[in-house]
N, CA, C and O atoms as a GROMACS GRO file, in nm:
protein
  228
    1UNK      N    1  10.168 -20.618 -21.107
    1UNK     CA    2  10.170 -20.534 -21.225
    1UNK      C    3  10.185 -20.623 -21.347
    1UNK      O    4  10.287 -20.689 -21.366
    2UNK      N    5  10.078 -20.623 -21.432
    2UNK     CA    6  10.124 -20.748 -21.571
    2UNK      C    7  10.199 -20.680 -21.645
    2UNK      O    8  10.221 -20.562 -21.618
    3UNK      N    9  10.267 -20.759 -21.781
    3UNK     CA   10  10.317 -20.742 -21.837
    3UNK      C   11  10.234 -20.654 -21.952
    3UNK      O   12  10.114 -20.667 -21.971
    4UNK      N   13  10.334 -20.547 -22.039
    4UNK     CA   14  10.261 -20.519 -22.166
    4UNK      C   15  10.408 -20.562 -22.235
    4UNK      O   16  10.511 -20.595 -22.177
    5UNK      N   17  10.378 -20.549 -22.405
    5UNK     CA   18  10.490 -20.577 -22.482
    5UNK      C   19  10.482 -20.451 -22.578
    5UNK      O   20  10.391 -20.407 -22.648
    6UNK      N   21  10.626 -20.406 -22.552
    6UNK     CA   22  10.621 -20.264 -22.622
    6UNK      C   23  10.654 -20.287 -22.777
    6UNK      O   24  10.670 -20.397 -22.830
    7UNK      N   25  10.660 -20.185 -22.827
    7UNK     CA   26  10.700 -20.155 -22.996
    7UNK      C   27  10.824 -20.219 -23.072
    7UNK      O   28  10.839 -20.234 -23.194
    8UNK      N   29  10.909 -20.253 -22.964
    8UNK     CA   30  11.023 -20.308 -23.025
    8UNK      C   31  10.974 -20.480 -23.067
    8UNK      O   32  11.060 -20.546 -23.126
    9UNK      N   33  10.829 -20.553 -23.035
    9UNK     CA   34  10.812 -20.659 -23.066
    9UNK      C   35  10.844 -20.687 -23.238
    9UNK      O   36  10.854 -20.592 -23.315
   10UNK      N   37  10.856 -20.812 -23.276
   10UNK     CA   38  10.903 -20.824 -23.394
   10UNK      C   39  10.794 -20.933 -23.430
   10UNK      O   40  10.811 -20.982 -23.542
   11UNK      N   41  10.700 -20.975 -23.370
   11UNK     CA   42  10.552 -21.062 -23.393
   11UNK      C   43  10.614 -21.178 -23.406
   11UNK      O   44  10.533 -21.230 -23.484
   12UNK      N   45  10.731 -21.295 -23.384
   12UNK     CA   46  10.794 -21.393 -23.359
   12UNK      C   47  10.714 -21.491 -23.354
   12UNK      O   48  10.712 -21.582 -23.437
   13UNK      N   49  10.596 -21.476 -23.198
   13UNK     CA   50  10.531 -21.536 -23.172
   13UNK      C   51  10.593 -21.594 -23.014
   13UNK      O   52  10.530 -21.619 -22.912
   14UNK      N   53  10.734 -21.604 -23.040
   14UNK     CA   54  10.766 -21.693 -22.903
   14UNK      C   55  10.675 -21.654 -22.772
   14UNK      O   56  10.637 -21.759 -22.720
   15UNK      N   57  10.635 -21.558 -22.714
   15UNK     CA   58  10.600 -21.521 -22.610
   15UNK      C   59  10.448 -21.542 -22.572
   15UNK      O   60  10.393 -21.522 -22.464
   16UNK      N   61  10.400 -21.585 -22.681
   16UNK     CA   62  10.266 -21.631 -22.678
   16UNK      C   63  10.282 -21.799 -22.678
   16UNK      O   64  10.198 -21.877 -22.633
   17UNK      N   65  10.381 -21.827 -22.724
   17UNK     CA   66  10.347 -22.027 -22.758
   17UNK      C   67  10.422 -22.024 -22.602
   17UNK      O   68  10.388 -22.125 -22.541
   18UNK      N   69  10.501 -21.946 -22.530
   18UNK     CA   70  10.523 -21.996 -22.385
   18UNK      C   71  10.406 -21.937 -22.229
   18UNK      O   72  10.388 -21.989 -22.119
   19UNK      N   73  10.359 -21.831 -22.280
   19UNK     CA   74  10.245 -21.781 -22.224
   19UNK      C   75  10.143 -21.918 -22.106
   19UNK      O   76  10.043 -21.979 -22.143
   20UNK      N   77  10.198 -21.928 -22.000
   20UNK     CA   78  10.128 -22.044 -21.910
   20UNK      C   79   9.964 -21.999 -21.901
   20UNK      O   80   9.891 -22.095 -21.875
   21UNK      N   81   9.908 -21.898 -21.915
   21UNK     CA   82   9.767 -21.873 -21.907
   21UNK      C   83   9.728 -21.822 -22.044
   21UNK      O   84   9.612 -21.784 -22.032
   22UNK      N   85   9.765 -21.805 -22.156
   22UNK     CA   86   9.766 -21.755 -22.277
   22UNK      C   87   9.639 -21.637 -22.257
   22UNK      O   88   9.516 -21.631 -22.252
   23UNK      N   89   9.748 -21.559 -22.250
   23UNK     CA   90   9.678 -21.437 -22.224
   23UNK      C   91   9.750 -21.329 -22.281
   23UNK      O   92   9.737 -21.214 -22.240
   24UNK      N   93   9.846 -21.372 -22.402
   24UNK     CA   94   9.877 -21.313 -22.501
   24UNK      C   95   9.832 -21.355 -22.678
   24UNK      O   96   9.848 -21.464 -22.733
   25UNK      N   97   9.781 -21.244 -22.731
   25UNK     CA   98   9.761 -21.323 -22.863
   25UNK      C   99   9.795 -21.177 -22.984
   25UNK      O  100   9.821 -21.064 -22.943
   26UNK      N  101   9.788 -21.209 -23.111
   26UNK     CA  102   9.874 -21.116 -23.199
   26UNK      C  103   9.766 -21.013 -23.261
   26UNK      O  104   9.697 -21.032 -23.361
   27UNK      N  105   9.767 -20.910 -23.186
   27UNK     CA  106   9.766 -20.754 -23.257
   27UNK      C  107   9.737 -20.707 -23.379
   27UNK      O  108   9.683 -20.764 -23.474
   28UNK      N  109   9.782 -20.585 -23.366
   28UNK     CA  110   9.786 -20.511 -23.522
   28UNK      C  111   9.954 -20.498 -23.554
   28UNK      O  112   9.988 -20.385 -23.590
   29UNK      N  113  10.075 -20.611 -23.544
   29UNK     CA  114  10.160 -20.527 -23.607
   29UNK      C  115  10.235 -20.581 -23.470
   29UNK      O  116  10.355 -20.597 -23.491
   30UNK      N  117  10.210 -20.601 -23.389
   30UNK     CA  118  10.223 -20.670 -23.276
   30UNK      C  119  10.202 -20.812 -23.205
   30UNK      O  120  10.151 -20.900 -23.276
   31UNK      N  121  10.230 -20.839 -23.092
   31UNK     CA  122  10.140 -20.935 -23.035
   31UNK      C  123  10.132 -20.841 -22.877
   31UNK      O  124  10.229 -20.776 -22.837
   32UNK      N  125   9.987 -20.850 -22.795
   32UNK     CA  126   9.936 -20.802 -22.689
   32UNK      C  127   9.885 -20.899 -22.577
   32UNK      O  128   9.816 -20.997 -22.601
   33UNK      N  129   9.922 -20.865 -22.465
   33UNK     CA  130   9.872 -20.924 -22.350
   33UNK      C  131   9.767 -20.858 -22.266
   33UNK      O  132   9.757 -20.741 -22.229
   34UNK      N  133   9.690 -20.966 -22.246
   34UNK     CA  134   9.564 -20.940 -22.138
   34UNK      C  135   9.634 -20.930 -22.021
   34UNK      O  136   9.700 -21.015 -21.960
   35UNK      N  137   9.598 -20.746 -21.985
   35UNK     CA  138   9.625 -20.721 -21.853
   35UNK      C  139   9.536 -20.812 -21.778
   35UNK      O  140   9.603 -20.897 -21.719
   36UNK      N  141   9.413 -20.823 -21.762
   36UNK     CA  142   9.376 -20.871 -21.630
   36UNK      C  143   9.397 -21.044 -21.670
   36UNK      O  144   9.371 -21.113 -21.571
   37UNK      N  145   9.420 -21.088 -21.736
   37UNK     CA  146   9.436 -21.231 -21.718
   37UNK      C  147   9.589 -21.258 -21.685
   37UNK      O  148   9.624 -21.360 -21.626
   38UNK      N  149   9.702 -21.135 -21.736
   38UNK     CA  150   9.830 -21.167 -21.686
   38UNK      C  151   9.878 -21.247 -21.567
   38UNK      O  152   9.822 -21.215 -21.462
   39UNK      N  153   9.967 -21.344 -21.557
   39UNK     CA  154   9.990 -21.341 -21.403
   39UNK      C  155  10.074 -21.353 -21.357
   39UNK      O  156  10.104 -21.433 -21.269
   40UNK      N  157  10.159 -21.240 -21.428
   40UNK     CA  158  10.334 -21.170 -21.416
   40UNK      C  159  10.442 -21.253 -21.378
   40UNK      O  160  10.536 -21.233 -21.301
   41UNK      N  161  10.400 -21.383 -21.471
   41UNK     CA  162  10.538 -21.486 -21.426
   41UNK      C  163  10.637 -21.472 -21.502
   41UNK      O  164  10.708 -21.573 -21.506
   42UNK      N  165  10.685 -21.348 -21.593
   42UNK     CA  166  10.768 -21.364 -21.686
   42UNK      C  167  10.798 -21.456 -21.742
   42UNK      O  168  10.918 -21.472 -21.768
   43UNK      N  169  10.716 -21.538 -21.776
   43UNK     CA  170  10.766 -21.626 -21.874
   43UNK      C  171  10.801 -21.584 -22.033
   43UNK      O  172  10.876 -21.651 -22.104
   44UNK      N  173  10.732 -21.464 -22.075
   44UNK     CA  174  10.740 -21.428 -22.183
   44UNK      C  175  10.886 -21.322 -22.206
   44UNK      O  176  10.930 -21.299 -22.319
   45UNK      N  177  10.923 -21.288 -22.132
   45UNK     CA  178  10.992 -21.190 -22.123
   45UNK      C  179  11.153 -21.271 -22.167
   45UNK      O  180  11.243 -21.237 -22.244
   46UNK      N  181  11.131 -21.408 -22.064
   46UNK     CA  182  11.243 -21.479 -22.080
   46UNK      C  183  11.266 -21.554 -22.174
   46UNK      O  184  11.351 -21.643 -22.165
   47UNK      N  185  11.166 -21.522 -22.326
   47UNK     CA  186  11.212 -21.612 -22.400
   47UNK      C  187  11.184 -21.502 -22.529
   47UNK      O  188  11.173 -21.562 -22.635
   48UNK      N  189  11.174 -21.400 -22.537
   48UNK     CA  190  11.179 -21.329 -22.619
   48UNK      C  191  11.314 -21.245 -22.703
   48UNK      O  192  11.362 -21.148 -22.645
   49UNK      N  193  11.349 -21.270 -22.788
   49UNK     CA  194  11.467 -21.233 -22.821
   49UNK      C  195  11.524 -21.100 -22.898
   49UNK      O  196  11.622 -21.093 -22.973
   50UNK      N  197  11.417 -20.975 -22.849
   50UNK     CA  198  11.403 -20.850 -22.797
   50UNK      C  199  11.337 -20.792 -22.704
   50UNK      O  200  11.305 -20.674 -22.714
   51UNK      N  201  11.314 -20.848 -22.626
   51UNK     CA  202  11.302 -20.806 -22.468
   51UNK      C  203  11.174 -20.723 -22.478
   51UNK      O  204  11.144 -20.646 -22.388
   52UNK      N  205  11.128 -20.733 -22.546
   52UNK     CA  206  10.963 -20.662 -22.556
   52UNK      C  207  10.887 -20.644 -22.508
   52UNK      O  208  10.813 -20.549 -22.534
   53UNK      N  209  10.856 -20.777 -22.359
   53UNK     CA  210  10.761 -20.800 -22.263
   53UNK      C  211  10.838 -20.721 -22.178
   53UNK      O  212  10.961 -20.714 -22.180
   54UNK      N  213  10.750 -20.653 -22.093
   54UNK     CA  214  10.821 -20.584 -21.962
   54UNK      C  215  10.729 -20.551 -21.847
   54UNK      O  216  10.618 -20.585 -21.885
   55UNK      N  217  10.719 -20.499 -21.720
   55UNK     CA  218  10.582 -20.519 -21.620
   55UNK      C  219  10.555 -20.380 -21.686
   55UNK      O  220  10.627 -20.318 -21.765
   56UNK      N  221  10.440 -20.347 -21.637
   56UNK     CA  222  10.375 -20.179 -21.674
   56UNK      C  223  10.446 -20.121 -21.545
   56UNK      O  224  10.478 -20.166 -21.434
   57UNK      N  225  10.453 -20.013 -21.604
   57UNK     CA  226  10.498 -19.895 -21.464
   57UNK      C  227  10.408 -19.838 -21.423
   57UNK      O  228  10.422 -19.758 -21.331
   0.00000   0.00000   0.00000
């Protein structure tokens, strides 16, 4: 299940400059991840400092 990054993002950037397949890039107001290129290693999740990245349900 990849990651999406919900509304609470604050566009930082961190979660994209750690992104190992960069398969996140910045939005409208946001930054968004490519579901199918995801490859749910949380890396983004763990360096985000509102917890924004999360798996899809």
């Amino acid at each position: 299940m990849a990651y999406r990054i919900s509304e609470d993002c604050i566009s930082c950037g961190a979660c994209e400059a750690e992104c190992p397949v960069s398969c996140i890039s910045e939005g409208d107001g946001l930054f968004v991840i490519d579901a199918d290129s995801c490859i749910e290693c949380g890396a983004c999740a763990s360096v985000c400092p509102v917890g924004a990245p999360n798996p899809e349900a």
